[in-house]
C-alpha positions as CSV (number, residue, x, y, z in Angstrom):
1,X,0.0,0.0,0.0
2,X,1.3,3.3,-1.2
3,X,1.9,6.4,1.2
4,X,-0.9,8.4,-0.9
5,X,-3.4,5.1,-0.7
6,X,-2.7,4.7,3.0
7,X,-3.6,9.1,3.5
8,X,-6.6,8.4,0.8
9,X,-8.1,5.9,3.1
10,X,-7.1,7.5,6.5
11,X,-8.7,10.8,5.6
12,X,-11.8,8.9,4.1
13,X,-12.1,7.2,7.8
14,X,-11.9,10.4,9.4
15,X,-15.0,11.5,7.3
16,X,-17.1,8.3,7.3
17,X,-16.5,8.5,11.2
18,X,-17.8,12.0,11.5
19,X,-21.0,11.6,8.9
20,X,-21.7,8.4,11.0
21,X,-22.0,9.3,14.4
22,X,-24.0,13.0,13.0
23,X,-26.4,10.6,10.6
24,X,-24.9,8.0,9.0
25,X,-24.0,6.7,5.4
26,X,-20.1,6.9,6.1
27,X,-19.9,3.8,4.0
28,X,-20.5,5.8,0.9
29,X,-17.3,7.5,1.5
30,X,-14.9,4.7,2.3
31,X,-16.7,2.2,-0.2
32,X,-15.8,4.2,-3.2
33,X,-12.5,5.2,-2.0
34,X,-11.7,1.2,-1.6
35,X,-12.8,0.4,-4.8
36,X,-10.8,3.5,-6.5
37,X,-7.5,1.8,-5.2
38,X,-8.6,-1.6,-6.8
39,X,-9.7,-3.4,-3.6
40,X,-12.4,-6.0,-4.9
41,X,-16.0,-5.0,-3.6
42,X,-16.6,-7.8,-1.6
43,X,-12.8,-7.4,0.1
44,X,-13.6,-3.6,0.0
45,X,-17.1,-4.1,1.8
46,X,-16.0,-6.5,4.7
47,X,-12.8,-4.5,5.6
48,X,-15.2,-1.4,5.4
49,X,-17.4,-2.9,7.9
50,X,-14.9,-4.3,10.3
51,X,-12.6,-0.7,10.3
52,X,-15.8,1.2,11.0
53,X,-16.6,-0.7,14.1
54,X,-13.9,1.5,16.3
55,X,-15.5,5.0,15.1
56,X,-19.5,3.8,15.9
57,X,-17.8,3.5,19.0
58,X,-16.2,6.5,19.4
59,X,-19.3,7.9,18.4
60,X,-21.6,6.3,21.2
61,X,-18.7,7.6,23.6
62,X,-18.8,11.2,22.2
63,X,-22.9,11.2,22.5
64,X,-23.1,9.3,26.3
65,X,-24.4,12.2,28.0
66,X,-27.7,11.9,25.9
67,X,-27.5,8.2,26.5
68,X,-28.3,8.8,30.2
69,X,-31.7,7.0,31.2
70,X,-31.9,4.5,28.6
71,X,-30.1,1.3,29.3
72,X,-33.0,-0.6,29.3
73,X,-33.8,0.9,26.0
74,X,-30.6,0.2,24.4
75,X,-30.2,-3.2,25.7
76,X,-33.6,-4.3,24.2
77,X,-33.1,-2.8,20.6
78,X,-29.2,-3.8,20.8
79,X,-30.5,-7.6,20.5
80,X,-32.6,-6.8,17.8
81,X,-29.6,-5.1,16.3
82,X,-27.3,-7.9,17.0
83,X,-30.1,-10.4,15.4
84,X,-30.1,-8.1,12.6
85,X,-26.5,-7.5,11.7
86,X,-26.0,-11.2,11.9
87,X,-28.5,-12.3,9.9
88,X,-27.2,-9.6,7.2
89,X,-23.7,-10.6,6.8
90,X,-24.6,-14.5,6.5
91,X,-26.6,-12.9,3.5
92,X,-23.8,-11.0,2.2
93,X,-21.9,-14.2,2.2
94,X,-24.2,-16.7,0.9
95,X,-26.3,-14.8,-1.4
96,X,-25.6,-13.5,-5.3
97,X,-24.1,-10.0,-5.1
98,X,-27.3,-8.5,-6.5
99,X,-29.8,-9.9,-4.7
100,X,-30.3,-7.0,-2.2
101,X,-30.0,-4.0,-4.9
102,X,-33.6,-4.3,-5.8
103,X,-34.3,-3.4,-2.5
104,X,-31.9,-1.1,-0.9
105,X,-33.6,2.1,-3.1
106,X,-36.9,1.6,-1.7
107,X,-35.6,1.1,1.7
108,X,-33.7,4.9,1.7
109,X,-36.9,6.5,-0.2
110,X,-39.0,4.8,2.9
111,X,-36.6,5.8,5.5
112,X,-36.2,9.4,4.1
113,X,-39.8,10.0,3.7
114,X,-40.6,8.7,7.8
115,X,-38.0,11.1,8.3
116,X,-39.5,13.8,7.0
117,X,-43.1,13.1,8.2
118,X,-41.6,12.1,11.7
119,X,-43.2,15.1,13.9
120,X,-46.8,14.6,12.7
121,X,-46.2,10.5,12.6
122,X,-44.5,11.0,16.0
123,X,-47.7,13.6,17.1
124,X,-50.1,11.0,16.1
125,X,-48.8,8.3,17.5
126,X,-48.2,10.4,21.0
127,X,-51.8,11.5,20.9
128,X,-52.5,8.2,20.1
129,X,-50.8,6.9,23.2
130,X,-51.6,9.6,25.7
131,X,-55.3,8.7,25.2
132,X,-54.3,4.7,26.3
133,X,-52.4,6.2,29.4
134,X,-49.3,7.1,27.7
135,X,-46.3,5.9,25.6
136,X,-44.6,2.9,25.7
137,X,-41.0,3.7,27.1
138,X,-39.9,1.0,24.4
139,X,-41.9,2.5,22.3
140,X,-44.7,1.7,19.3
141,X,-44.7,-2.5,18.2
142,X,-42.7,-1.5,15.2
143,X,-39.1,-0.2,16.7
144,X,-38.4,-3.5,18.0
145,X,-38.5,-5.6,14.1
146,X,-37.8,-2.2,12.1
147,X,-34.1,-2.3,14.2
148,X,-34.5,-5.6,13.5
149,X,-34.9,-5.3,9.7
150,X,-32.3,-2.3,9.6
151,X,-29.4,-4.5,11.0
152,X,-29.7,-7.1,9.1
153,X,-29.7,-4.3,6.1
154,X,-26.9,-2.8,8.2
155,X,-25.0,-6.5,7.9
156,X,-25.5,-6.8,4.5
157,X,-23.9,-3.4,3.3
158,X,-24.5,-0.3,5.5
159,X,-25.1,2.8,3.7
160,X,-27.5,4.6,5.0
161,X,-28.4,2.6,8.0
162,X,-28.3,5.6,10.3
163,X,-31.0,7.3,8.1
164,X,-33.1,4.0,8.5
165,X,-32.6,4.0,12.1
166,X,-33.5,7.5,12.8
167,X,-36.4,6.9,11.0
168,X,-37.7,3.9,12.8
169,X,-36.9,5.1,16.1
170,X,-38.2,8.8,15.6
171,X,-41.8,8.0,14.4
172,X,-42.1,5.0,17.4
173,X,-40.1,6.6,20.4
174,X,-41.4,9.7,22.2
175,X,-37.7,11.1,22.3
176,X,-35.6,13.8,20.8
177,X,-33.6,13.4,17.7
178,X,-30.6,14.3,19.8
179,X,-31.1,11.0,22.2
180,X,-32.2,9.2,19.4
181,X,-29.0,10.1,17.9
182,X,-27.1,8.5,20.5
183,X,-28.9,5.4,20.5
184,X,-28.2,4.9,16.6
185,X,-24.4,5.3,16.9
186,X,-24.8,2.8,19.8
187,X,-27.2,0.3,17.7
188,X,-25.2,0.9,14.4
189,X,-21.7,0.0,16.5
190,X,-23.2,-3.4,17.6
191,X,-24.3,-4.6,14.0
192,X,-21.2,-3.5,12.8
193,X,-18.8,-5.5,15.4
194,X,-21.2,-8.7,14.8
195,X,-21.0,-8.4,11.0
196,X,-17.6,-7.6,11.7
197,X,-16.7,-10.8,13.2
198,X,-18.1,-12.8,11.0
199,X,-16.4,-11.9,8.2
200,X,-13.0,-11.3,10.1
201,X,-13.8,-15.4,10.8
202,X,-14.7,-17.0,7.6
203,X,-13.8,-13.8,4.9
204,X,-11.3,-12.4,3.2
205,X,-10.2,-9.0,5.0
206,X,-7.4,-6.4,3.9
207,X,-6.2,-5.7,7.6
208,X,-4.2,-2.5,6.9
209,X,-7.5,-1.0,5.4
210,X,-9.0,-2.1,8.4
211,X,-6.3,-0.4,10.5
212,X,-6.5,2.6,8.6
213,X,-10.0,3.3,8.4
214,X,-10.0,2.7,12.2
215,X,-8.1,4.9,13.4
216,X,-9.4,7.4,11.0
217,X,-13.2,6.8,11.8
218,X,-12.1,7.4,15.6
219,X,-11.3,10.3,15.2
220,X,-14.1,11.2,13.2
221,X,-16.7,9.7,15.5
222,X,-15.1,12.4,18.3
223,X,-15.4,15.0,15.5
224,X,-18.8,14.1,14.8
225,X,-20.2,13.7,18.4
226,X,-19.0,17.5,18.3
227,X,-20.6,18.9,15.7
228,X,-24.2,17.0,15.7
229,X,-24.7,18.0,19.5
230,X,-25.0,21.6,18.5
231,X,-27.7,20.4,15.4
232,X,-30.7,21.4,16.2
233,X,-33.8,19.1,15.5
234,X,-34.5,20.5,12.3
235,X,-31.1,20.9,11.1
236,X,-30.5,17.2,11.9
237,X,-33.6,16.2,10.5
238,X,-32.4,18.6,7.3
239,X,-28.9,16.8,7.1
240,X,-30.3,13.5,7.4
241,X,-32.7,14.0,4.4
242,X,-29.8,15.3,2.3
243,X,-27.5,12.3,3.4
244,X,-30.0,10.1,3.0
245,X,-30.9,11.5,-1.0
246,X,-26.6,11.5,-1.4
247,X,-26.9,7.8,-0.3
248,X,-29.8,6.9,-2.9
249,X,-27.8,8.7,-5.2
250,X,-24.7,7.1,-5.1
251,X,-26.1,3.8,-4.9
252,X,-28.4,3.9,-8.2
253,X,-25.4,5.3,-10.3
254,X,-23.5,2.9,-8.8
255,X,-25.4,0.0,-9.5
């Protein structure tokens, strides 16, 4: 590995950490980059996955003050997400490489427009729920299988996954985006370091990508912990729209 390829990838770390723990969709960053240097995809997508586990982390360290009073709450949906992220990289491994491209579109589109209907889906359902004695602290029935269904999208590939998850949790949980926020980067660490595992096990993985995109993502989820505390709702909700449309983007002139 060259000293250019090994700053490419570094830097590119740096910013999929930072658009990870603020939204999500890092992967569309470090993907291409990988691929630019002549990494196969599949190489390309498993490294990816593994080196981005260190910055989810860093970014459900940077965001633990809003994580305050919801242990329960993460330790419920972190199953779902460790279901989820499992399930999705046997997929990844066992499946023809196309098999998921049909659906990943739809999937952003969904997530993008329960993003941007959250606070009246989120009224609704509150109203909804106040008239039956209040919310749920876990939430509506659908946050539990929508993490679910997220990680094992999450497994198979990633982008966007933080855009799915906001949008799952925001319409189900009476919270704001900020804690919300938190709980992604926590949820989105754990399907990475299962999927991770996997295919550090049984894959083939480039470990100085992995290296590099670690350290870079670290400090980028610190970066990014930063910078999305002082988003307010509607600026987050803003950014993770245009993410989100970057992502869809990408991926259908990609594919």
């Amino acid at each position: 590995m060259s000293p250019l390829e090994v700053v490419a990838i570094l830097l590119a770390g740096v910013a999929a950490g930072t658009i990870n723990t603020v939204v999500g969709s890092g992967t569309l960053i470090t993907f291409p980059t990988l691929l630019a240097f002549g990494i196969p995809p599949v190489t390309a997508n498993v490294s990816n996955t593994i080196g981005l586990v260190p910055g989810s982390v860093s970014g459900a360290v940077g965001y633990r003050r809003e994580l305050s009073g919801q242990r329960s709450r993460v330790l419920r949906l972190g199953v779902a997400s460790l279901v989820g992220g499992t399930v999705g990289a046997v997929l990844l491994l066992v499946l023809p490489a196309g098999a998921f491209e049909a659906i990943v579109p739809v999937l952003i589109v969904l997530g993008l427009v329960l993003v941007v209907l959250q606070p009246r889906i989120s009224a609704w359902v509150a109203r909804r729920h106040e008239a039956l004695g209040g919310m749920p602290h876990h939430g509506t029935w659908w946050v539990w299988p929508g993490v679910l269904l997220t990680g094992v999208y999450g497994g198979y590939f990633g982008a966007a996954q933080g855009v799915l998850l906001m949008a799952v949790m925001g319409t189900g949980l009476d919270e704001p985006l900020q804690r919300l926020n938190a709980v992604k980067n926590v949820l989105a660490a754990l399907v990475n370091a299962v999927a991770g595992l996997i295919f550090a096990l049984v894959a083939d993985v480039d470990w100085w990508v992995v290296l590099m995109i670690g350290i870079g993502s670290v400090i980028g989820g610190q970066l990014g912990a930063t910078v999305g505390r002082r988003l307010p709702g509607t600026a987050l909700r803003v950014t993770i729209v245009v993410v989100g449309l970057v992502a869809l983007v990408a991926f259908l002139l990609g594919s």
